[in-house]
N, C-alpha and C positions, 0 to 999 in steps of 0.2 A: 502654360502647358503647350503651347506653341512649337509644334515636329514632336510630341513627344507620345505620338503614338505606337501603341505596344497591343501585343497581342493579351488577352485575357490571361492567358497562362503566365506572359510575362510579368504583367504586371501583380498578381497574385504571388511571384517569389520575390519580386522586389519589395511588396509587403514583409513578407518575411525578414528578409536582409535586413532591411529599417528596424526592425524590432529584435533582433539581435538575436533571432534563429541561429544556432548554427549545428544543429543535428534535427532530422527527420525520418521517420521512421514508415515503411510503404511496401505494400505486394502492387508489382504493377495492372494496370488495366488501359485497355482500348481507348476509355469515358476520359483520362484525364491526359489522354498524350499531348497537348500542347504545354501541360503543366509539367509533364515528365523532363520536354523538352527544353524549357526556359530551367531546370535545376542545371541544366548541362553548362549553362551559363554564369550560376552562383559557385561559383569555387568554395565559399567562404561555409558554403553549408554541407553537412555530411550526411547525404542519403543513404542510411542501410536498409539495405531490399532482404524482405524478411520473407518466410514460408509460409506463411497463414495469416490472415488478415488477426484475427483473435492474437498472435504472437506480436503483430507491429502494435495494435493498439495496448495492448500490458507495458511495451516498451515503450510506449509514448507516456503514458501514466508514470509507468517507474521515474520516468526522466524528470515528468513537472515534480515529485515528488522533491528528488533529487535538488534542481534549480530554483523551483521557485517560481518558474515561468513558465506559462505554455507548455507540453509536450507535446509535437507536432506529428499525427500521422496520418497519413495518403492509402487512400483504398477506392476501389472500382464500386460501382453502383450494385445493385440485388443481392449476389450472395456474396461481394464484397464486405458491402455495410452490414447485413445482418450476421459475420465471421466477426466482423471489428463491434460489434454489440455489445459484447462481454466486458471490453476495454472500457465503454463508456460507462456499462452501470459501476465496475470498480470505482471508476473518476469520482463518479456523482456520489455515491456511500464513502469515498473517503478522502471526500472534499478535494482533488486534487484538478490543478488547473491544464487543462488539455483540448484541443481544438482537434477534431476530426476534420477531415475536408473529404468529401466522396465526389467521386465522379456523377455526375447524371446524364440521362437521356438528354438527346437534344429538344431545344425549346418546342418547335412545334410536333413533335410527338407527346408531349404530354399530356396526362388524361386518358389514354387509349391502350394503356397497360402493355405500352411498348416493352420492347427484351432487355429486362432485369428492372423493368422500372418502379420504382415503390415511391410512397407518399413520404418521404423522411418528416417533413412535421409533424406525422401522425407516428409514426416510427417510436422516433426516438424523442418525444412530449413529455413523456412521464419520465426522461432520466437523464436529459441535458437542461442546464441551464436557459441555454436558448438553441434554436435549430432555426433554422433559414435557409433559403435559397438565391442565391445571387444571379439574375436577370440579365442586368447592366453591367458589362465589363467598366465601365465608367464608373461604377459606384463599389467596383470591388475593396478600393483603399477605405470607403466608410466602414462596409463590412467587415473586412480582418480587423479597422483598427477595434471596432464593437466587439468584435470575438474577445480580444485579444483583452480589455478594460471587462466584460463578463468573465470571463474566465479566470482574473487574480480578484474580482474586486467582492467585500462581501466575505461569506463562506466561499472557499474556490469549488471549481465545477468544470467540469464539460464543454463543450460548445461544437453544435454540430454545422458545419457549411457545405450545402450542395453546389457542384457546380454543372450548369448543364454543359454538356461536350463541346455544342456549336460558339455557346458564350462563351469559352475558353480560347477559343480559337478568333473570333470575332476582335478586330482591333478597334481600338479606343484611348481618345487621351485621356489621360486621367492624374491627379495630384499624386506627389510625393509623398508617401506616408513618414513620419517620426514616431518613432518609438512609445509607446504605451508605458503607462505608469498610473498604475491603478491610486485611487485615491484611498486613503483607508479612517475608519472608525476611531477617535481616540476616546478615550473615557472622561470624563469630566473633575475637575477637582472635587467638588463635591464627592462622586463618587465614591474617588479614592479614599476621601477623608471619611467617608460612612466604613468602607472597608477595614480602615485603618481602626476605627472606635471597635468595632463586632471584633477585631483579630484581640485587642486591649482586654473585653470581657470573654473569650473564648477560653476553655480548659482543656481539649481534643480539638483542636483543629485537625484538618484533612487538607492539603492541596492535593490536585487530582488534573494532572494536562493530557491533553489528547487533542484529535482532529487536524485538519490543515493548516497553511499559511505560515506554520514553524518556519524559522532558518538561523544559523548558528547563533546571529546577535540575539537574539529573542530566549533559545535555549540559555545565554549564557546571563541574561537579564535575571530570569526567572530563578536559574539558580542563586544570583547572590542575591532576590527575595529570600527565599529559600530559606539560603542557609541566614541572613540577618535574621531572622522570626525562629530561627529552628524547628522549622516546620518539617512534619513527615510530607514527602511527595511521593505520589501515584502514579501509575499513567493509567490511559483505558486501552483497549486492547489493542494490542499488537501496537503502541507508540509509545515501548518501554527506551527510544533511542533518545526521547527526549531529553534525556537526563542520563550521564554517567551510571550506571547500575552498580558501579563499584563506590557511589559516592554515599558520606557518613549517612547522606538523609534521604536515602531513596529506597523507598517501605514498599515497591513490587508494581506488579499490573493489576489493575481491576478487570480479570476478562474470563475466559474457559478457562475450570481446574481453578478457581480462588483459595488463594491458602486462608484457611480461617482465619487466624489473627487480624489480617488484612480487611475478612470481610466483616470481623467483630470491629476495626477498625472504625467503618465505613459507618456498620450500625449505630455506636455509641456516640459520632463526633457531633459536637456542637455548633462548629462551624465548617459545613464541607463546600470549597472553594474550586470549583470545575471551571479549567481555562481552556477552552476550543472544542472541548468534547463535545459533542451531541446529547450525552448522557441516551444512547441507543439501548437496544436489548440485550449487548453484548456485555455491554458499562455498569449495567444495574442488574445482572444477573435474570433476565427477563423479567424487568419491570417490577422486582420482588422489593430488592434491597431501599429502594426509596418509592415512601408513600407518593400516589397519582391522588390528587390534582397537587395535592400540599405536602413535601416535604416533612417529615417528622424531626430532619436535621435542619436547621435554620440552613437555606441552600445561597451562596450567593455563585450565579454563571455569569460566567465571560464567555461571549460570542461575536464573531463578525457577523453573520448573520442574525440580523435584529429578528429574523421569522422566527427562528428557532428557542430566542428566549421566551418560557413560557408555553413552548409550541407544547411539555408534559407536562412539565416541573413549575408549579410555579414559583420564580423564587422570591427568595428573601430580599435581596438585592440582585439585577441586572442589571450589568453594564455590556452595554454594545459598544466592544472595541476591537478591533485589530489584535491579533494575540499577540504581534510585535509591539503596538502601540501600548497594548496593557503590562507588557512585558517591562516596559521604558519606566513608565510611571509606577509601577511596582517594584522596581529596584529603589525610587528616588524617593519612595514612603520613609520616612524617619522611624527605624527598627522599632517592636512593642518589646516590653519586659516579659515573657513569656510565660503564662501558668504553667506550662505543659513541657518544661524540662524536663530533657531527657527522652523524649518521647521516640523525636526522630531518631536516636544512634536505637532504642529498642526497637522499633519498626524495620530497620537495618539490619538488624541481628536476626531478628525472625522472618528475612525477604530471603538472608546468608543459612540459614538452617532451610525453606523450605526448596531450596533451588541446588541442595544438596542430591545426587542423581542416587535413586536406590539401585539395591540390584535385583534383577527380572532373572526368569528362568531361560535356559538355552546355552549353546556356547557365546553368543554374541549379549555384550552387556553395550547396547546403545547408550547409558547412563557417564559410563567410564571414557567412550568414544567422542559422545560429548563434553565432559569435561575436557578430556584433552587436548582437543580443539580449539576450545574455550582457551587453554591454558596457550598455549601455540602460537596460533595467530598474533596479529596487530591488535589494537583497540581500536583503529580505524578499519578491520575488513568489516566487511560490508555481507550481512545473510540476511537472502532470500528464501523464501518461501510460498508454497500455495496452499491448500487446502485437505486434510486429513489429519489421522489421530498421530501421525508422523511427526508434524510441526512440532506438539508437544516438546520435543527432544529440542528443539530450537527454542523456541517461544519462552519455554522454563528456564529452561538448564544454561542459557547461551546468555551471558550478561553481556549488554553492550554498551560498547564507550561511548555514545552519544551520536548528535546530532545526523540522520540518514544511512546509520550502521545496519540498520534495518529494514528492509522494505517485503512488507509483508501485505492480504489484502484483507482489510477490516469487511470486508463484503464478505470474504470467506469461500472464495471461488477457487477452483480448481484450476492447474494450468499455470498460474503467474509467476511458478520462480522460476522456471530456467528465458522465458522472456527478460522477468526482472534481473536476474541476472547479468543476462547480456549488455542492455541497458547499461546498467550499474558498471561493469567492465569499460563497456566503450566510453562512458563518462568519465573513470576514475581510475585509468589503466595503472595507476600506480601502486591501487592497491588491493588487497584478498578480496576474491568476491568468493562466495561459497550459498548455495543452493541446497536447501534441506527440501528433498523429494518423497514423493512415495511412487510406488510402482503406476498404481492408476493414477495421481497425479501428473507423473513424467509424462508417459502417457498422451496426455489432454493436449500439452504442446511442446513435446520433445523433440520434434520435428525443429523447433529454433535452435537447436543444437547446433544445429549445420549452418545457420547464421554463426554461430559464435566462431565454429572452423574457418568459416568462409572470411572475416574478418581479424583472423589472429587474435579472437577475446581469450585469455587461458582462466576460465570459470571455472571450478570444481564443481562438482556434481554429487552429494551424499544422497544415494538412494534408498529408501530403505525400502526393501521389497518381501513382503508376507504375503504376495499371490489373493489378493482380495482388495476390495473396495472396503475397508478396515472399520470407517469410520460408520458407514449404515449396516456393517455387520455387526457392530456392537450394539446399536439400536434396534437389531432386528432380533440378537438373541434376549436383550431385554423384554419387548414386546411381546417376540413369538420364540421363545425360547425351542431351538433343535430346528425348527424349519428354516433352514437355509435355501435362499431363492434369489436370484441374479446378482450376487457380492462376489463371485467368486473368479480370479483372473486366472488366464493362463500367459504367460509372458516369455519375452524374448529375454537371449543371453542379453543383457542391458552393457557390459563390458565387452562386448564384442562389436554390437553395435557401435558404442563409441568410436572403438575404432575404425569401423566402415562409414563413420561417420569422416574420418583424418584425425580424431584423437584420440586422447589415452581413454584405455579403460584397466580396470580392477575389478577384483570380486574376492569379498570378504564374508569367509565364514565363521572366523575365531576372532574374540577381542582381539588378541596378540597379532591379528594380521594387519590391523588397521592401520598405526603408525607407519610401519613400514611402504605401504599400500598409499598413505598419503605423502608421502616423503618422494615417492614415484610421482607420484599425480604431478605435485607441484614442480621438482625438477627437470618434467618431460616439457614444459613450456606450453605444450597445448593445452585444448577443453580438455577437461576430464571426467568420466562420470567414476565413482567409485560405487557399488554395487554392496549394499549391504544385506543377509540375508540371514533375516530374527526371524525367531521363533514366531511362525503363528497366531498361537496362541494368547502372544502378549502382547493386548492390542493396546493397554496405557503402561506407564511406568508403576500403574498402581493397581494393579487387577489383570486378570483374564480372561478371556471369554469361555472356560470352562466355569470360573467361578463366577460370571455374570451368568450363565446357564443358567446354572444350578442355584444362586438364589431364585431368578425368576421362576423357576418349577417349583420351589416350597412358597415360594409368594400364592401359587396358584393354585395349592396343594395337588399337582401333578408329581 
């Protein structure tokens, strides 16, 4: 280590570099300027400076989604970290591997609730993996490489790093970091071969994949499990990318809006096979669909994280493995004779009738705009989405070709597609990225819009805009049927804005307009937002909120 002293900040991106960063994601701040400084120096890395702390950490998320690796993003200390907050609980609920780094007060101000100074161990405890503080610019190379080994290994997660201001600056020698490579879980032959016997006496099997640590080897393993067994496959919500939606044996999501079949499915199987999921509230229809403590369906889980096995469910068989690792040894299972022919092409048939779009009242039929979209595109673009009864029109209707087609937030928060979007663009400029909005979601962080200008992403933008917060208005006419009370928006021209953002916009009030309308989007080369604007009243594809009223008033006999 001899002359090889660097400043904290320096030596903190040469971590990065060694580990094979090379996008970061950052709103600047005062707390981490030595770190700002030493980026000036990584060529190899690509800093985009985003508008709101909340918008860089969704795009650090999208990206580990994306990679595989770390998503790296840089934010200021107080109302830096607590804007980037959102980012971290998504990570934590959907497993994804990503490292915060926050700026902090200087060391000997702490304790004394100096300006913006917050306790981050206490912070963010409940929804990183680990959180720390680095002291010792000399010990920074232990700490990233620790981030970096927490963050893939296991269930993936989070990982939050303070740095205080003066330790950034402070110089120190300190070792060369090499590159992280998390170690992973493999399953045991035993295992496998107990797996192998239950699939031999099974009549309904269920495969069911969801959660983190996916990447294309792993997706492509499991399908030719898969399809060797003829097994119907599932996903849980919103990681319906894991699988081809177009392929013979993929029976739907298990998540919001279960098509029955699916969920008789679920009910009747003998042997249900969950690889990575959590089996959360969203998977089991809140906690309905599978008996607590004990399974009713003989359960076997795959999980990286060993806590999790058991942590509801208890099952039948546990294996703690790596969902890649179980992925490997369950392609090289020697196929069973299957009771249950034919089961998978009918679970297929009825995933292809329920994902058929109806039609809703108004001039605009979202059902028809999604399908055509659907039809349009690549089977590699890539949609986004955040949080409302909007998503629907994606999450349903939008089959996708597989592996990261999708990046959606199993947390269920507001805000994440047009960050995710971005993301998704600057990673994959080759191919369709497209953004399913709603009015109050755009909203939440539309403001990355002007990142995506700022950087030549050309993102599409589907908005769909009903002038309300749709999703607690449908809950509130259930509840409290006719009392309407703070759902209600008033919004901007959303296509005009785009354009005073530097890109295109549209505004669509007839189905007939929409083709056309994207045919623009896409050949103006810029962002785009496309402006759609549904009826009201049709807040799902399958109902209204005049006819959720008016059942709730005869429920009530009002």
């Amino acid at each position: 280590m001899a002359g090889n002293a660097r400043t904290g900040g320096q030596i903190l991106i040469d971590c990065l570099v060694a580990n094979g960063v090379d996008r970061a994601f950052c709103v600047p701040g005062e707390s981490y300027l030595a770190a700002l400084d030493a980026f000036h120096d990584a060529p190899s890395i690509d800093l985009v400076v985003c508008r709101q702390e909340g918008g860089a950490a969704y795009m650090a998320d999208a990206d580990g989604k994306m990679t595989g690796r770390p998503g790296i993003c840089f934010v200021t200390r107080g109302p830096g970290a607590t804007n980037a907050s959102g980012g971290v609980h998504v990570a934590f609920q959907d497993s994804t591997p990503m490292i915060l780094f926050i700026g902090q007060v200087a060391r000997e101000m702490e304790e004394r609730e100096a300006f913006q100074e917050i306790d981050f161990r206490r912070m963010f405890g409940p929804m990183a993996k680990w959180v720390a503080q680095i002291q010792d610019p000399a010990r920074i190379p232990e700490f990233v490489n620790r981030a970096f080994h927490t963050a893939m290994a296991g269930r993936p997660g989070p990982v939050v790093l303070a740095l205080p201001e003066d330790m950034l600056t402070e110089r120190a020698e300190a070792v060369d970091l090499s590159r992280a490579e998390p170690a992973q879980a493999h399953p045991s032959p035993d295992a496998m071969a107990d797996l192998r016997e239950r699939l031999t006496q099974a009549k309904s099997p269920l495969l069911v994949l969801g959660g983190g640590g996916w990447g294309p080897k792993a997706c492509d393993d499991i399908r030719h499990f898969a399809e060797a067994n003829a097994l119907p496959v599932a996903a849980s919500f919103r990681c319906q990318d894991l699988i081809d939606n177009a392929h013979s044996n993929y029976a739907g999501d298990v998540g919001i809006g279960l098509n029955p079949d699916l969920k008789a499915r679920v009910l009747g199987s003998d042997l249900l096979m969950v690889v990575g999921a959590r089996l959360g509230e969203m998977t089991t229809g809140g906690y309905t669909m599978i008996d607590i403590p004990q399974p009713s369906q003989p359960l076997v889980h795959v999980h990286p994280g060993a806590e999790e096995i058991g942590r509801v469910y208890q099952p039948a068989l546990g294996i703690h493995a790596a969902v890649g690792a179980f992925a490997t040894a369950a392609r090289a299972l020697k196929p069973v004779a299957p009771n249950w022919a034919g089961e998978a092409e009918i679970a297929h048939a009825s995933y292809l009738k329920w994902t058929e779009p109806p039609t809703i009242q108004g001039p605009v039929q979202m059902g028809e705009i999604a399908a055509w979209v659907r039809d349009r595109v690549s089977r590699d673009a890539i949609c986004t989405n955040g949080a409302g009864n909007f998503s629907v029109w994606a999450n349903r209707y939008f089959r996708y070709g597989g592996f990261r087609t999708l990046l959606g937030p199993t947390s269920g928060t507001m805000g994440y597609g047009v960050p995710a979007a971005v993301a998704a663009k600057a990673r994959h400029p080759e191919r369709t990225v497209i953004c399913y909005a709603g009015d109050g979601d755009f909203l939440m962080n539309g403001q990355e819009f002007a990142t995506a200008c700022q950087y030549g992403l050309p993102i599409i933008v589907l908005l769909v805009n009903n002038g309300m917060y749709g999703t607690i208005r449908m809950h509130q006419e259930r509840e409290y049927p006719g009392r309407i009370s703070g759902t209600a928006l008033s919004n901007p021209d959303f296509a005009a804005l785009a354009r005073a953002y530097g890109g295109h916009g549209e505004t669509v009030r007839a189905t007939d307009e929409f083709e056309p309308a994207f045919e623009r989007a896409l050949a103006s080369g810029l962002p785009a937002v496309i402006e759609i604007l549904i009826d009201p009243d049709v807040i799902t594809p399958a109902t209204t909120l005049s006819e959720i009223r008016t059942a709730a008033l005869a429920r009530s006999g009002d």
